[in-house]
C-alpha positions in Angstrom: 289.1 -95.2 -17.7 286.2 -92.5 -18.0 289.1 -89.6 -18.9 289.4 -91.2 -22.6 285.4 -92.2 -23.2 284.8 -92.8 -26.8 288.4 -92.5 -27.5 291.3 -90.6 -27.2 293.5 -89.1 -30.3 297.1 -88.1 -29.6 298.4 -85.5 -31.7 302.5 -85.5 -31.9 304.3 -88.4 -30.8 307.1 -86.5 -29.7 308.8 -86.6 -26.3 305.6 -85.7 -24.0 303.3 -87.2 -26.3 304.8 -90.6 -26.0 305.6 -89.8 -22.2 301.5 -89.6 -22.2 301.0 -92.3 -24.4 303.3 -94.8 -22.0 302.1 -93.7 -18.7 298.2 -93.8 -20.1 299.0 -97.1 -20.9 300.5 -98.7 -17.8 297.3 -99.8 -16.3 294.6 -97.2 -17.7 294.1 -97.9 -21.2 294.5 -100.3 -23.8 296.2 -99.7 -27.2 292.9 -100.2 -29.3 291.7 -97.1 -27.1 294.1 -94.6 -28.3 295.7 -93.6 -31.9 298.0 -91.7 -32.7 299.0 -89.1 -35.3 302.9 -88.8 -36.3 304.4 -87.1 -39.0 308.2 -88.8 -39.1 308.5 -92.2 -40.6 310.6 -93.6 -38.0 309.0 -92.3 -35.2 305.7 -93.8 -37.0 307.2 -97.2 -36.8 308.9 -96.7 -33.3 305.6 -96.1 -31.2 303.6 -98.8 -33.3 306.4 -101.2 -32.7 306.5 -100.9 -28.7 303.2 -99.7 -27.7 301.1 -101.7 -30.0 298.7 -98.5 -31.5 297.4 -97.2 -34.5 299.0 -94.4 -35.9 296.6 -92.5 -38.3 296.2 -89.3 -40.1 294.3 -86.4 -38.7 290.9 -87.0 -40.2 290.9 -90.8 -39.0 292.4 -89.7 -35.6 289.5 -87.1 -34.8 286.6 -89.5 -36.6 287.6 -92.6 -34.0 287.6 -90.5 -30.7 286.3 -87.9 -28.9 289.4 -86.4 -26.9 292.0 -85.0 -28.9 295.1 -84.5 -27.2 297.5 -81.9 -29.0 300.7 -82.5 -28.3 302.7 -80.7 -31.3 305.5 -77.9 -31.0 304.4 -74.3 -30.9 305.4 -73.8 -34.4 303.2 -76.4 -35.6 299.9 -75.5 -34.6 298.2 -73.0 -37.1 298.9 -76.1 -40.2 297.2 -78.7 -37.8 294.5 -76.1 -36.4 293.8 -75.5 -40.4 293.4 -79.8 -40.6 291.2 -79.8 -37.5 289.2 -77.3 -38.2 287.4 -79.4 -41.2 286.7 -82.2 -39.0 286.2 -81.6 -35.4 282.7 -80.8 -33.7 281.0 -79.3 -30.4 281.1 -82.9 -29.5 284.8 -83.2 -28.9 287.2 -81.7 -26.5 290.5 -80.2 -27.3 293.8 -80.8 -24.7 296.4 -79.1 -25.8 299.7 -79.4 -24.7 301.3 -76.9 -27.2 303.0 -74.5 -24.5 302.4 -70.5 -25.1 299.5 -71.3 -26.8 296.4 -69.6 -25.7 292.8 -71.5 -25.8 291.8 -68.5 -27.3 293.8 -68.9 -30.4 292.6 -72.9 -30.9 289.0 -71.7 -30.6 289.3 -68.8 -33.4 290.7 -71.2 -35.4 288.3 -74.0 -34.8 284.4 -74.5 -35.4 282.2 -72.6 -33.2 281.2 -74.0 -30.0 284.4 -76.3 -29.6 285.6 -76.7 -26.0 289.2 -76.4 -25.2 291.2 -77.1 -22.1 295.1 -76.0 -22.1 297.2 -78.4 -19.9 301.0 -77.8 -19.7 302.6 -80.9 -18.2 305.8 -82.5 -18.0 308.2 -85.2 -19.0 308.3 -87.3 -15.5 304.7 -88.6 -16.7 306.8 -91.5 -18.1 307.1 -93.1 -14.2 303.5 -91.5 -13.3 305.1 -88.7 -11.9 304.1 -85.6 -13.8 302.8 -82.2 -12.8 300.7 -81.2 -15.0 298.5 -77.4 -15.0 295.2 -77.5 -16.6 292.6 -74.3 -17.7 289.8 -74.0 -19.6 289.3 -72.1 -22.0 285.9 -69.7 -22.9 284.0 -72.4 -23.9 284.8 -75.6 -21.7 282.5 -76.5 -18.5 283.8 -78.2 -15.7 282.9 -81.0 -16.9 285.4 -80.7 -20.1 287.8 -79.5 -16.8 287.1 -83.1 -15.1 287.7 -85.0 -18.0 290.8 -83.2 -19.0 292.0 -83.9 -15.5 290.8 -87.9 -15.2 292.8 -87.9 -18.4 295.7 -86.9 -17.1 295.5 -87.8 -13.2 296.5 -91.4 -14.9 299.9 -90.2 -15.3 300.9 -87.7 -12.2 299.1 -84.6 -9.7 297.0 -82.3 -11.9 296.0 -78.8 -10.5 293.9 -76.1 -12.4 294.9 -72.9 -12.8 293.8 -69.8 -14.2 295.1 -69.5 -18.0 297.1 -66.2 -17.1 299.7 -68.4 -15.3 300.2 -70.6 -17.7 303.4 -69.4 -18.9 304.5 -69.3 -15.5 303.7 -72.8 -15.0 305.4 -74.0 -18.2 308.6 -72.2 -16.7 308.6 -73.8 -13.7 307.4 -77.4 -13.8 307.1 -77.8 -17.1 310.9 -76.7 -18.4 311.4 -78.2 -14.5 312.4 -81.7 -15.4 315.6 -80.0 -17.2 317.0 -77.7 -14.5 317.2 -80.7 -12.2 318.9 -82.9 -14.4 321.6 -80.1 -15.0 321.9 -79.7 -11.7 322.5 -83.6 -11.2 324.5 -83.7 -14.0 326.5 -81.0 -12.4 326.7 -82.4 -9.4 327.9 -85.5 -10.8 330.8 -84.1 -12.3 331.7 -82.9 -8.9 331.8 -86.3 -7.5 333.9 -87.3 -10.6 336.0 -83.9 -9.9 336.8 -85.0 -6.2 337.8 -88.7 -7.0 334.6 -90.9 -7.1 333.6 -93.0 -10.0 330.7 -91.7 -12.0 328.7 -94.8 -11.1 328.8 -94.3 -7.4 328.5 -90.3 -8.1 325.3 -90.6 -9.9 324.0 -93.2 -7.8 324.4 -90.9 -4.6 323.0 -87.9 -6.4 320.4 -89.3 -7.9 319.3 -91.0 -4.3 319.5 -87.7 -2.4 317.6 -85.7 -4.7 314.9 -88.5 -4.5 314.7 -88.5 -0.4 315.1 -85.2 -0.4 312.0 -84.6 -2.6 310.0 -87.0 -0.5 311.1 -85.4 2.6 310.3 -82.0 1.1 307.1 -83.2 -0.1 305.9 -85.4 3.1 306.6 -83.4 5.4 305.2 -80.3 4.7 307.8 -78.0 6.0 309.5 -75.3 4.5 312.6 -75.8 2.3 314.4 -73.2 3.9 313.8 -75.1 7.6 314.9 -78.4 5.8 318.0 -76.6 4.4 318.9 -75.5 8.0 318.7 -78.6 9.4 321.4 -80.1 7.5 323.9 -76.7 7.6 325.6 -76.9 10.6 327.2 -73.6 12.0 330.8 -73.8 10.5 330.4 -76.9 8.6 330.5 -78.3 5.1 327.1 -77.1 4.0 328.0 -73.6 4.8 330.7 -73.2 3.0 328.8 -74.6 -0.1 326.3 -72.4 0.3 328.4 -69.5 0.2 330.1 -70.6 -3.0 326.8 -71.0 -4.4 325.9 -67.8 -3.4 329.2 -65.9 -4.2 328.5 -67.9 -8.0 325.0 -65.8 -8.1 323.0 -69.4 -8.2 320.1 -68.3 -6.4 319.6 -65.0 -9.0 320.4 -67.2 -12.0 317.9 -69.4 -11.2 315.4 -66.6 -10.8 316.8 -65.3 -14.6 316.1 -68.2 -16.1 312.7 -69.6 -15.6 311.9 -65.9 -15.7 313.3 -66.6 -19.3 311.5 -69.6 -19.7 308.3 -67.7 -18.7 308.9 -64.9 -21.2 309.6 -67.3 -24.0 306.6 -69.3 -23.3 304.6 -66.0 -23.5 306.6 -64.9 -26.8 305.5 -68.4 -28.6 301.5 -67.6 -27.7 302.2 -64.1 -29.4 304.0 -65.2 -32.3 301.0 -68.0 -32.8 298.5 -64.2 -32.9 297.4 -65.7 -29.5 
């Protein structure tokens, strides 16, 4: 796979580190072609045990490859910045996943001359399904931009954006993965509410948020034609919609990833970014 030539190093092997790390290797890469660096014990011994790779400290990690994927929490990035910055060159490329993070804060704090690309993507990458936002920053080319995206094309769509979206990206696909599972889980214990067993309630939910996102995505039409289609004047749909706006769902939603946006924008400040 030409995205992880001369080797890749994965930083964190947290939640979307390890959703990386699987989908990377279902078919792309081989465990010999990727290490990983991992602070917690069992976490050391859990992703060595199913996915067969080395897990190293930083020094090793950025000596054996030339793409080093950091994938640590916001909170953690000036101590590993501080380790990289003794042992990375213009010859590597920086990912970073870290979310409110500007490029602009990795590249002060690294060697001069060292490309970054920031990429926020998201936890379906586990069933090659992520959505993932990539920019580069001041000093990447479009070819650091190709490589960052061959990278992680292997696991779901990429798109690039310009960096000054970023945070809205990380509130809307990125954050994304969670407002739909509340939403199922919600509409799950509706099922259970009105009788059903939560077997059959999750399986139906589950399947009609599935078609319905193929539908939405295949057939190109709007999602307010789609919803029309199915609400009938007078009908069941109707009336749920009205509850749903009489419950403010529509301007919650709009609060919240507005939330998530200003938090993601918050964590880039707080890093001096």
């Amino acid at each position: 796979m030409t995205g992880i030539q001369g080797g890749l190093a994965i930083i964190g092997g947290g939640k979307i580190g390890e959703a990386l790390l699987s989908g990377l290797l279902r078919g792309h890469a081989k465990p010999q072609d990727i290490v990983v660096v991992e602070k917690y014990p069992e976490r050391v011994t859990y992703l060595t045990t199913r996915y067969g790779v080395r897990v190293v400290d930083v020094d090793e990690a950025v000596r054996s490859s030339r793409t080093v994927l950091i994938a640590v929490k916001p909170q953690d990035i000036d101590p590993l910045l501080d380790e990289l910055a003794g042992s990375v060159t213009t010859e590597h490329l920086i990912v970073s996943i870290a979310a409110g993070i500007p490029t602009s804060h990795i590249e002060a704090a690294l060697p001069a001359g060292v490309p970054v690309v920031r990429c926020m993507s998201n936890t379906p990458a586990v069933v090659d399904e992520a959505m993932t936002a990539i920019s580069a920053g001041s000093l990447a080319t479009d070819e650091h931009l190709g490589l960052a995206d061959t990278l992680l094309s292997a696991v779901g769509r990429v798109v690039r954006v310009p960096e000054s979206q970023l945070d809205a990206v990380t509130a809307l696909s990125g954050s994304g993965p969670a407002y739909f599972f509340f939403l199922v889980e919600a509409m799950i214990d509706a099922g259970i509410l009105l009788g059903l067993p939560r077997a059959l309630a999750a399986e139906l939910i589950v399947q009609t948020l599935f078609g319905s996102a193929v539908m939405l995505r295949d057939s190109g039409e709007h999602p307010v034609r789609l919803r029309e289609a199915v609400t009938s004047p007078g009908g069941t749909t109707i009336s749920a919609i009205r509850e749903l706006e009489n419950h403010g769902v529509r301007a919650a939603f709009l609060a919240a990833i507005e939330a998530a946006s200003n938090r993601s924008a918050e964590l880039g400040r707080a890093s001096g970014g």
